[in-house]
C-alpha positions, 0 to 999 in steps of 0.5 A: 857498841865500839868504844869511841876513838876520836881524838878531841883533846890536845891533852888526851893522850897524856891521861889516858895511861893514867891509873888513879884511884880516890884517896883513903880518907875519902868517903863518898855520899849519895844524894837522889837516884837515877841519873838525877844522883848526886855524889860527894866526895869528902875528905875527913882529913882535910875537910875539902870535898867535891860534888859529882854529877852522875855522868862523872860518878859513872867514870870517878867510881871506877877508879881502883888503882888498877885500870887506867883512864883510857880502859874505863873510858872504852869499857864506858862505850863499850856497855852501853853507857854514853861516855863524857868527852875527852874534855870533860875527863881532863876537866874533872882530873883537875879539879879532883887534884885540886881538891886533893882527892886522887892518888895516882901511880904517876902523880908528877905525871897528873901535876906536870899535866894539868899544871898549866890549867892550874896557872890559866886558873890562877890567873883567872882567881888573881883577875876576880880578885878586889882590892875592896874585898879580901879575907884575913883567917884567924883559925879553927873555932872549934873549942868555942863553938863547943860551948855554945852547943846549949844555945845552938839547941835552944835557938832550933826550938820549934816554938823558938823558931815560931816566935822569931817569924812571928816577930819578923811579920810583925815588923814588917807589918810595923814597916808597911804601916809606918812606911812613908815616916820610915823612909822620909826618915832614911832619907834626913839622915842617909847622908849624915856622917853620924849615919854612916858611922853607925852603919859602919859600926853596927854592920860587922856586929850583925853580921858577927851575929849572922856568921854565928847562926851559921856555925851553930846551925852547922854544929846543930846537924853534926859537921863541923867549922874548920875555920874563922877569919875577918872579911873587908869588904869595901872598907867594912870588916865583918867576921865570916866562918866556913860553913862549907862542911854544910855541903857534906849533910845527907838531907837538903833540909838541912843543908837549906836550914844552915843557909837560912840560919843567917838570913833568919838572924838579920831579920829578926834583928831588923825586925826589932830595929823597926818596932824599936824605932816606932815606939822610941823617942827621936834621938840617938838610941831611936836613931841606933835603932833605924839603922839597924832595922836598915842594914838588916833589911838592907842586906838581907833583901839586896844580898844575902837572900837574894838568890841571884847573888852567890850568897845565903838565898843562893844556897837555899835555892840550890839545896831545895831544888838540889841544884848544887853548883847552880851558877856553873851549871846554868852557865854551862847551859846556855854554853852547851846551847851556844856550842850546839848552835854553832857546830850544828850538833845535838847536846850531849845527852844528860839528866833530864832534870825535873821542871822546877830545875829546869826552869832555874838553870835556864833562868839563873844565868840571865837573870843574875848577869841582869842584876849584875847589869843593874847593880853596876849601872846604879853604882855608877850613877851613884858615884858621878855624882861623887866623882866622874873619875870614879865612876868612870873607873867602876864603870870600865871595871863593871865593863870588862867584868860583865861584858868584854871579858866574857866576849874576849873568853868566847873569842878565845875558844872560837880560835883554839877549840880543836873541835871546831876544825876546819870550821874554824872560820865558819863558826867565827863568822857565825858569831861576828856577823850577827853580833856585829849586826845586833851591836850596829843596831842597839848604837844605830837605830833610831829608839824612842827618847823622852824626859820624865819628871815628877810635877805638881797640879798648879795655879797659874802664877795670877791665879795665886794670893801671895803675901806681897811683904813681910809683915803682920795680917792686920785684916782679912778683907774678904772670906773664903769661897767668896767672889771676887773681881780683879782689884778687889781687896783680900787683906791688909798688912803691917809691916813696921820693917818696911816703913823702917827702912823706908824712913832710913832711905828717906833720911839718907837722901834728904841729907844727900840733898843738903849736901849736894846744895852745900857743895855746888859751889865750892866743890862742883865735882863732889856735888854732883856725886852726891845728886847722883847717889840721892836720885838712886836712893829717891828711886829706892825710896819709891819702890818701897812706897809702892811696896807699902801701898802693896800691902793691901794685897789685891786680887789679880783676877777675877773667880772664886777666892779660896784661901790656904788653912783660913783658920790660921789667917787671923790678925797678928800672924806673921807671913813672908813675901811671896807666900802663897796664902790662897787661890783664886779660882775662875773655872779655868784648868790647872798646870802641872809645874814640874821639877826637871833634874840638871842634867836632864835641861840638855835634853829639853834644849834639844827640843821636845816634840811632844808632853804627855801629863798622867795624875797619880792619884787616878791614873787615867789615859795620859793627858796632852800638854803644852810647853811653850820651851822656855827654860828658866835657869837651874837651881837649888831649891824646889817650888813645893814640898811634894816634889822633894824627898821629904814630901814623898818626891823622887828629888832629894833634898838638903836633910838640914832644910826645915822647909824640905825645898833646898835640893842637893843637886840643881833643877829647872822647874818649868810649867806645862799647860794641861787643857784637860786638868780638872780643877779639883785636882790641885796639889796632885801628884803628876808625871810629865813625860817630854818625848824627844823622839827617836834618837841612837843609842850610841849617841846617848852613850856618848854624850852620858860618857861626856857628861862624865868627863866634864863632871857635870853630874852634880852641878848647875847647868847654865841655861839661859832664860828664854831657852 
């Protein structure tokens, strides 16, 4: 087979005359076989190393300081062997001399060479750096390390390591248990600043703990940790070590054990967190306790063990699939696909990996640009309701990272890959016009809109028993599950407060009276001041009669009455006004009352074509429901429990409130009729959904970016009664 002469990189000719050779203090280590072979470059010195695919190896194992680039690369095509692209050789060269792993005969040659790769990646470091996230390095931790090698042993006890997963299984069992008094308290004192604060304190000590399982699970397999330092990461600093001499272990196990040394920590910690919290009394120590089982949760599923994130369970998935590098090779997937596609060329030919493998490197880019997707999304939503200009900065930062700056990268390559050629304009357009096309669609196309919201099953507002005052039950006139008639009497109140102020009012306005008749006289003027204030206070005086005649609550239709609790409606109870105390049942069906976030009323004043209504509690075919548009105007409190956060809802309410009904951002709350809403399904969970019908993605968008701007996110929505 000829060696291949084609001339694909613009830099190729000044490598190829290049005689480089590995470093002595190299030493390389063999993971696999065939071409599925992994190999590692370290050096003992430095303590930098490199991993290399077969292909590359095949090429970096030849250098011995005696042929050059260009012979190695046609003794590769002339023996059989598919030889890696120019681009790839220039590539590798790089990150080599990075690494600090290549002697050369001209090595100001190689700097001079790839130094203007090196500024174009300096400039890409310098673009990922976060001003929220830097690291501080404090030096090398050996000599303290050393004396904690007992414990390191102790800790990979196998009956150790039994006992800590059974400790793990028992709080998460504890937590499934307990589940719904675990969240509602997360959710009374997530807000709180006392909260925070403890988060703030115990997060760098768990993860002082976390970094400390790494470093001795490292030491545990005979490498070492070369440096310590402290991290800030949004505002919060936390200790970290360099466990990257991890990568040099011969065994996967191993290199998976020292990964999931911290995971395995933050567990156990939370797991303690939250049987501490089950048996402990309220108070600050049970609450020391919730947030520890918090943050170590918390983190451990969200970040650290989740594989989509390059973190712990990132490693751990690559070690055990052998799969270094995941990110970049997945990457480099579905880049070779996208250059295959568009040049209309077969890939070059590689390791052929095995299923599981595969399967990851096909999935991992994806899914990880999506959970970077949902992540900011959520940030962002977060943050609105903080600050508009906040989010809208996360969110044009989040843009650019996710998106543009990946598109602007592609457009680069589409206009200076030379191996495009004169295809350049074919190729591009390629790109453009189906992109152009898929975007024009996504903002265009009309695509299903609706509204949904949590509801509860309701009465009709005359089918309810509400205390008509406050006051004191002096009778209960009629018994449970009896029948009544519109009129009938159900009980009687007393209600010494309003026959007080009732007397007051009376008081005020006779004086009035007397003073208007002294003054008709003399003073005509003040006179007739003093007749108008008495007409306003006789009008006040008959609202309240009328409220004391009220006090004989009245059935307000006919049915069967069924109090709320009868064994607590006995006399001497105290009740406030308009507490509902019963329902009167006349065989009709139910409404689903519903509680509609603020910023969703837009949407329903747009108008709503139709309502479906689904019962939680037995789902079933969604029912049809009727909404006669009529908006009431926003505010801060809900109708029930049930719809807020402390009674298990989706809205989140004042954590001070002891009635669980005061929310922290306004809602509209609506009633929807429900034909088919069997009567025993009172105080069942609902969920309404207001279909809008089909409406442009774009123009959703915009009006999301305007509600931002107008930083409506977070206040009342000013909706006039009667829509």
């Amino acid at each position: 087979m000829q060696a291949p002469v084609m001339i694909d990189s613009p830099l190729w000719h000044r490598v190829a005359d290049l005689v480089p050779r590995l470093r002595p203090t190299v030493r390389v280590r063999h993971r696999g076989e065939g071409e599925a072979a992994r190999h590692l470059l370290a050096d003992t010195l430095t303590g930098r190393h490199h991993l290399l695919d077969e292909a590359a190896w095949a090429l970096v194992g030849r250098f011995d300081g005696r042929r050059s680039i260009g012979e190695l690369w046609q003794w590769l095509g002339e023996n059989g062997r598919q030889p890696p692209t120019q681009h790839e050789i220039v590539e590798w060269l790089s990150r080599l001399d990075a690494a600090g792993l290549l002697q050369c005969d001209r090595l100001p040659d190689l700097a001079g060479l790839l130094r203007g790769q090196e500024r174009q990646e300096r400039r890409q470091r310098q673009a990922r750096i976060n001003p929220l996230s830097w690291r501080l390095p404090l030096g090398d931790p050996g000599r303290w390390l050393v004396r904690l090698d007992p414990l390191g042993r102790l800790l990979a006890h196998p009956l150790l390591l039994l006992a800590s997963l059974l400790l793990v299984l028992l709080g998460a069992a504890q937590a499934l248990l307990e589940g719904p008094a675990l969240l509602a308290d997360v959710r009374q004192r997530l807000a709180s600043p006392v909260f925070l604060a403890s988060v703030w304190t115990v997060y760098p000590l768990m993860k002082a703990l976390h970094e400390l399982g790494h470093a001795m699970a490292v030491r545990h397999f005979g490498a070492e940790v070369r440096h310590v330092g402290i991290a800030v990461i949004y505002l919060l600093p936390a200790p970290y070590v360099d466990a990257s001499a991890a990568s040099g272990l011969a065994r996967r196990r191993e290199r998976a054990a020292v990964a999931l040394a911290g995971i395995a920590i933050e567990l156990v910690l939370a797991a303690c967190g939250v049987l501490a919290w089950s048996v402990l009394q309220p108070g600050p120590v049970r609450d020391l306790a919730l947030t520890l089982a918090l943050v170590g949760a918390g983190s451990t599923l969200l970040a650290n063990a989740n594989p989509l994130v390059r973190m712990d369970g990132y490693h751990v998935l690559a070690d055990l699939l052998d799969l270094p590098n995941l990110a970049s090779r997945s990457r480099s997937v579905w880049l070779e696909a996208l250059r295959s596609a568009l040049l209309r060329q077969p890939r070059p030919s590689r390791a052929r990996p095995g299923r599981a493998q595969r399967l990851a490197l096909a999935l991992h880019a994806p899914l990880a640009w999506l959970f970077g997707v949902g992540v900011a999304v959520s940030v962002v939503l977060w943050l609105a309701q903080v600050s508009a200009m906040l989010a809208l900065l996360v969110a044009a930062l989040s843009g650019w990272t996710l998106l543009l700056r990946p598109l602007l990268q592609l457009m680069r390559w589409l206009a200076g890959a030379p191996e495009l050629g004169g295809h350049r304009l074919r190729t591009m357009l390629r790109v453009l016009v189906p992109g152009a096309t898929l975007l024009a669609a996504l903002l265009w196309l009309p695509l299903p809109h609706a509204t949904v919201a949590e509801a509860v099953a309701w009465m009709p507002e005359e089918a309810l028993v509400r205390a008509p005052a406050d006051g004191e039950i002096v009778a209960v006139q009629a018994a449970d599950r009896q029948r009544v008639e519109v009129g009938a009497p159900l009980l009687r109140l007393h209600s010494p407060a309003l026959h007080v102020e009732r007397a007051e009012v009376q008081a005020q306005r006779i004086a009035l009276e007397i003073e208007a008749l002294q003054q008709q006289i003399r003073h005509p003027a003040g006179a007739a001041r003093a007749e108008a204030r008495a007409q306003a206070l006789l009008r006040q005086e008959d609202e309240l009669s009328r409220r004391l005649a009220q006090l004989d609550g009245a059935s307000r239709r006919a049915g069967q009455l069924r109090w709320i609790a009868p064994e607590r409606l006995v006399a001497g109870r105290i009740v406030s006004r308009g507490e509902v105390l019963g329902h009167v049942l006349a065989g009709d069906r139910l409404i689903a009352r519903v509680a509609v976030p603020g910023d969703r009323v837009a949407d329903l004043m747009r108008g709503v074509q139709a309502v479906e209504v689904l019962a939680l509690e037995a789902p079933a075919r969604p029912q049809a429901g009727r909404w006669d548009g009529v908006l009431p105007q926003t505010a801060l409190r809900l109708p029930v429990r049930a719809l807020g956060s402390g009674g298990g809802g989706v809205i989140e309410v004042d954590p001070a409130d002891p009635e669980g009904l005061r929310t922290l951002a306004p809602v509209a709350v609506i009633d929807v009729e429900v034909p088919a809403l069997a009567a025993d399904r009172l105080g069942g969970r609902l969920k309404v959904r207001f279909d809008h019908g089909p409406r442009p993605l774009g123009g959703r968008l915009l009006e999301a970016l305007q509600r931002l701007v107008l930083g409506r996110f977070g206040e009342a929505v000013d909706v006039p009664a009667g829509g």
